[in-house]
N, C-alpha and C positions, 0 to 999 in steps of 0.2 A: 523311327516310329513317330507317326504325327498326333501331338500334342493337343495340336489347339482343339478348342473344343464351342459349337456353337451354343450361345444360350438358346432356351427355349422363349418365346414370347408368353407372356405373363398373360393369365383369362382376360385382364382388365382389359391391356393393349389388346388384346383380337378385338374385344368389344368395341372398343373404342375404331378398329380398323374399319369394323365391319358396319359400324354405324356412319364414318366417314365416307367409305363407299356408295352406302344406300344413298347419303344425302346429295353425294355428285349423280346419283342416278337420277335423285327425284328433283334435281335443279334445274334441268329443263322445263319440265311441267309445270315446276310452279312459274315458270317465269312465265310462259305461255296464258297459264291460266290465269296470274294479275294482271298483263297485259289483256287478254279478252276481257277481265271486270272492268278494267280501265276503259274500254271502248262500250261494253254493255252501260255502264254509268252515263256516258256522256250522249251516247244512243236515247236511254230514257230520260235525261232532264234535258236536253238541245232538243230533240225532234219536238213535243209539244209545242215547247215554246217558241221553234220556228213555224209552227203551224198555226199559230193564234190567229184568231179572227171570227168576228161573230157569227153566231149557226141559230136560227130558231130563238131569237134573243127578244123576251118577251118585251114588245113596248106599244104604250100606250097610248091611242090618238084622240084628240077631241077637236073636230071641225064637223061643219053642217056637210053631207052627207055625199052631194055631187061634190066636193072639196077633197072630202075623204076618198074617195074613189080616185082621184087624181093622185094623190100622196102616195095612197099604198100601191099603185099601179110606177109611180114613181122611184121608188123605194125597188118594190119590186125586179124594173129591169135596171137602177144604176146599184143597188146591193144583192144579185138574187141568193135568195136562201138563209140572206144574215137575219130578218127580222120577222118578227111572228106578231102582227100587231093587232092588237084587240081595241074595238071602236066604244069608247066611253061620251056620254050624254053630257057632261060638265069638266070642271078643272078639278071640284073638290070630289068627284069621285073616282079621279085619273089619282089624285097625290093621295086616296085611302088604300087606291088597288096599291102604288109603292111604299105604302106606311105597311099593306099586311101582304107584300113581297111576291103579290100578283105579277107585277112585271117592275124591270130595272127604271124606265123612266119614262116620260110622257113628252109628245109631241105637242101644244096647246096651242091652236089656229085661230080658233075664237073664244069669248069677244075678244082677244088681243091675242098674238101672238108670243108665245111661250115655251121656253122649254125646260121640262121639269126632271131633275136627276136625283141619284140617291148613293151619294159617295163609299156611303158606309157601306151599301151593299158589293161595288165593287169601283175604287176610283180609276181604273180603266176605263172601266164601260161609263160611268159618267165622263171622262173624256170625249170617251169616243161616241155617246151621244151628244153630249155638246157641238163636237164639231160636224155632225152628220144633219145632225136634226136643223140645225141652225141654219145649212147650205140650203135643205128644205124647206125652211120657212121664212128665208130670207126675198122673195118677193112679192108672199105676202104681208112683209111688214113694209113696204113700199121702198125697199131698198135698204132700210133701218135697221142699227143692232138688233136681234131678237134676245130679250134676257135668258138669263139660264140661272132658276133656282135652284139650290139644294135642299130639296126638300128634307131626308135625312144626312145632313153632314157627318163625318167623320169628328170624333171631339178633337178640342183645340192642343192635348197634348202630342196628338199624333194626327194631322190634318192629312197626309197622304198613304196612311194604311200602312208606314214603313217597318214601326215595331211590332203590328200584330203577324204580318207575316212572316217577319225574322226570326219571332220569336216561337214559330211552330216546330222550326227545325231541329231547336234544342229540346224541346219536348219531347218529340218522337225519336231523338237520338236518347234521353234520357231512359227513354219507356223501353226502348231495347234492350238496352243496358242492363236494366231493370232485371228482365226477361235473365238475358245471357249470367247474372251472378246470382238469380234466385237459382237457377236451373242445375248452375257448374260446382256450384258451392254449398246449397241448404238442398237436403234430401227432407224427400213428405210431401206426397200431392195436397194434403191440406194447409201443409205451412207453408208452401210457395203462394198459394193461391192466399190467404191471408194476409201473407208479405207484400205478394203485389197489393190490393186494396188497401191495407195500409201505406206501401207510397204512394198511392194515388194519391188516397186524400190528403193526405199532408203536402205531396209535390204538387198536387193539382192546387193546395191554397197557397203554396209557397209562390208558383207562376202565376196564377190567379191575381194574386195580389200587387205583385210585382208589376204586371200589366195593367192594370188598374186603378193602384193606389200611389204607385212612384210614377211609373210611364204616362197616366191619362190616356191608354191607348186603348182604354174602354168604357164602353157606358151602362146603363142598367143594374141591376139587382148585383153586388157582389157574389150573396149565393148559389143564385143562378148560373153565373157564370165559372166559379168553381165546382157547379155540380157537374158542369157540362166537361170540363177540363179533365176535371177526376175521374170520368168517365173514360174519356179517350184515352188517357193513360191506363189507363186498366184494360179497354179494349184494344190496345196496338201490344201490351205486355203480354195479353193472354195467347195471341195467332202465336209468338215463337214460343210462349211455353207450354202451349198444350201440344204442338206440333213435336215437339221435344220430349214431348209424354208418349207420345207414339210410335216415333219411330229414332229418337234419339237424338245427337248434337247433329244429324244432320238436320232435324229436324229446326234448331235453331237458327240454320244460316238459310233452311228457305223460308221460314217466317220473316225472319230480318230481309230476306230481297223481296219478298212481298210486299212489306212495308217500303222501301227505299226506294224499288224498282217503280213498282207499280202506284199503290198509295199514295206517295209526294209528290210526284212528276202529274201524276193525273186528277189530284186534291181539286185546283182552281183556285188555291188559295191566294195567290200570287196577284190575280185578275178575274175569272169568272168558269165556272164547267160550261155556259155555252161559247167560251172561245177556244173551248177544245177540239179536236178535231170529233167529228161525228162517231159516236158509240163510245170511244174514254172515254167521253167525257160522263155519261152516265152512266161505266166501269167506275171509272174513280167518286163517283158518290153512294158505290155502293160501299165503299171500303172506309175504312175507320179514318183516315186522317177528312179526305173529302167531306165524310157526313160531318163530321168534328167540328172543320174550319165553317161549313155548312149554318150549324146548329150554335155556335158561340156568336156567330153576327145578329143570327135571330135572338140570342136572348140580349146582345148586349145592346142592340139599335131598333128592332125592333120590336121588342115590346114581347119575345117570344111567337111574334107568325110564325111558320111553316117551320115549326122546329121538331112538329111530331115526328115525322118523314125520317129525317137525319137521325133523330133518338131513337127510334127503332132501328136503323141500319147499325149503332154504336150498340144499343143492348143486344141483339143479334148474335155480333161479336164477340162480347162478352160473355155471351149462354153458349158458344158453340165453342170458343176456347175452355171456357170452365169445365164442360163436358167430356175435353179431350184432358185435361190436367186430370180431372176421375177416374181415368180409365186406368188399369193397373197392367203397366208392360210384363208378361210372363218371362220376359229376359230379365227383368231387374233382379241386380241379385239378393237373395234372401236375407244377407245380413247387411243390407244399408234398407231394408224394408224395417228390418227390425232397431235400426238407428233411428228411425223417422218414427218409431209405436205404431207402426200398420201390420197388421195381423195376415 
């Protein structure tokens, strides 16, 4: 008579079998699928930035008139399509068009030759007017240097723009964040949306300040520029958490490619929206980091110009996320509605 006797496997062990199995199943796919983010990522921050180059880049001329028609006819065929230049009567009302962000910087032919840039608004393109404008105006200064002013420089803690641009990424990496542990962790469409405005402002003064008051890597009004900050944190938090309101944790991971994909890669923060390729680049200022980086240069260099534009694309944001975080998912279940006091 045969004795032996097989055990049974224990519910744990199946489970544990059956969970084993799924994950050898679902281990292709996901490798597949980081591999594609892997190449989606590098897709949308390389392709921009190998396509830089100016389009439609507002700049400024002031010479007498058959002079002017030579320049822009010049310009024309040795850059076509980079420059969109507007004919100014003086020098002082070429350097007010760049004080109130009419255009990046001025070509100046008479009475002496000049060329006038504005670092703050983007040390690229003061570059790269410097050395363009300069090849053009270099026989009529009879073969002589032609100087090159800054009219608005960059302040002296940060001369080449290095810490404000650096310092965008961790913002909008925070503001995500933000997003993803209000959403996964605190139930209440009211108390996410509280929680986020509450880090705003405090994050928004904490990098605000940071930028500002240790780095010198900004200028003008402190509050200003923390109002501007705590805004865009609030408007980059609310795309994945109202998204999230709607149709769920998927909803948080296409907010966050919104932001990461599309947003940062096509901001201009880096260098300028018109060295984006044509149409990003006025995609990316309609979305919250672009109008953001946009609307803090204006208040912190210039004086608040053309900050309305950008602050309405940020508040926008913010009404159209706040909107979807109100709306009340019929899936949510009843008793984490009732955790959160929502009726």
């Amino acid at each position: 008579m045969d004795l032996t006797h097989t055990a049974e496997p224990s519910p744990a062990a199946s489970r544990e079998d059956a969970a084993a199995r799924a994950s050898h199943r679902a281990l292709p796919g996901a490798v597949l699928g980081l591999s594609l983010l892997i190449t989606v990522l590098v897709v949308a921050f390389a392709w921009p930035a190998s396509r830089t180059a100016p389009r439609d880049l507002p700049l400024a001329l002031v010479a007498p008139a058959a002079v002017a028609s030579h320049v822009e006819h010049q310009l024309a065929q040795g850059h076509p399509g980079a420059f969109q230049v507007t004919r100014f009567d003086s020098t002082a009302e070429a350097v007010q068009a760049i004080r109130s962000r009419e255009v990046y910087g001025a070509l100046v032919l008479a009475p002496r030759p000049e060329v006038l840039t504005a670092s703050a608004a983007s040390p690229v393109v003061a570059q790269l007017l410097g050395q363009a404008a300069t090849q053009m105006a270099g026989p009529s200064a009879a073969g002589g240097a032609v100087p090159v002013r800054d009219v608005v420089p960059l302040p002296e803690g940060d001369p080449h723009g290095a810490a404000l641009a650096a310092g965008a990424l961790p913002i909008v990496v925070g503001s995500i964040l933000t997003a993803v542990v209000l959403a996964l962790r605190f139930p209440g469409r009211g108390r996410r949306l509280g929680a986020a405005v509450a880090v705003a402002v405090l994050g928004g003064f904490g990098a605000t300040a940071l930028l500002q008051l240790w780095l010198g890597a900004l200028g003008g009004a402190l509050a200003a520029n923390w109002a501007i900050v705590s805004l865009g944190i609030l408007a980059i938090a609310c795309c994945p958490l109202g998204l999230y309101q709607l149709v769920g944790r998927a909803g948080l991971a296409l907010g966050a490619a919104l932001i990461v994909l599309l947003s940062v890669p096509l901001s201009g923060l880096t260098g300028a929206p018109e060295l984006l390729p044509s149409g990003w680049s006025a995609l990316g200022q309609l979305m919250p980091v672009g109008a953001v980086g946009t609307a803090i240069r204006s208040t912190a260099f210039f004086d608040g110009h053309a900050v309305i534009g950008p602050l309405v694309v940020v508040l926008c944001w913010i009404v159209a996320g706040a909107a979807c975080i109100a709306v009340r998912r019929r899936t949510e279940p009843a008793a984490l509605r009732a955790i959160a006091g929502e009726g």
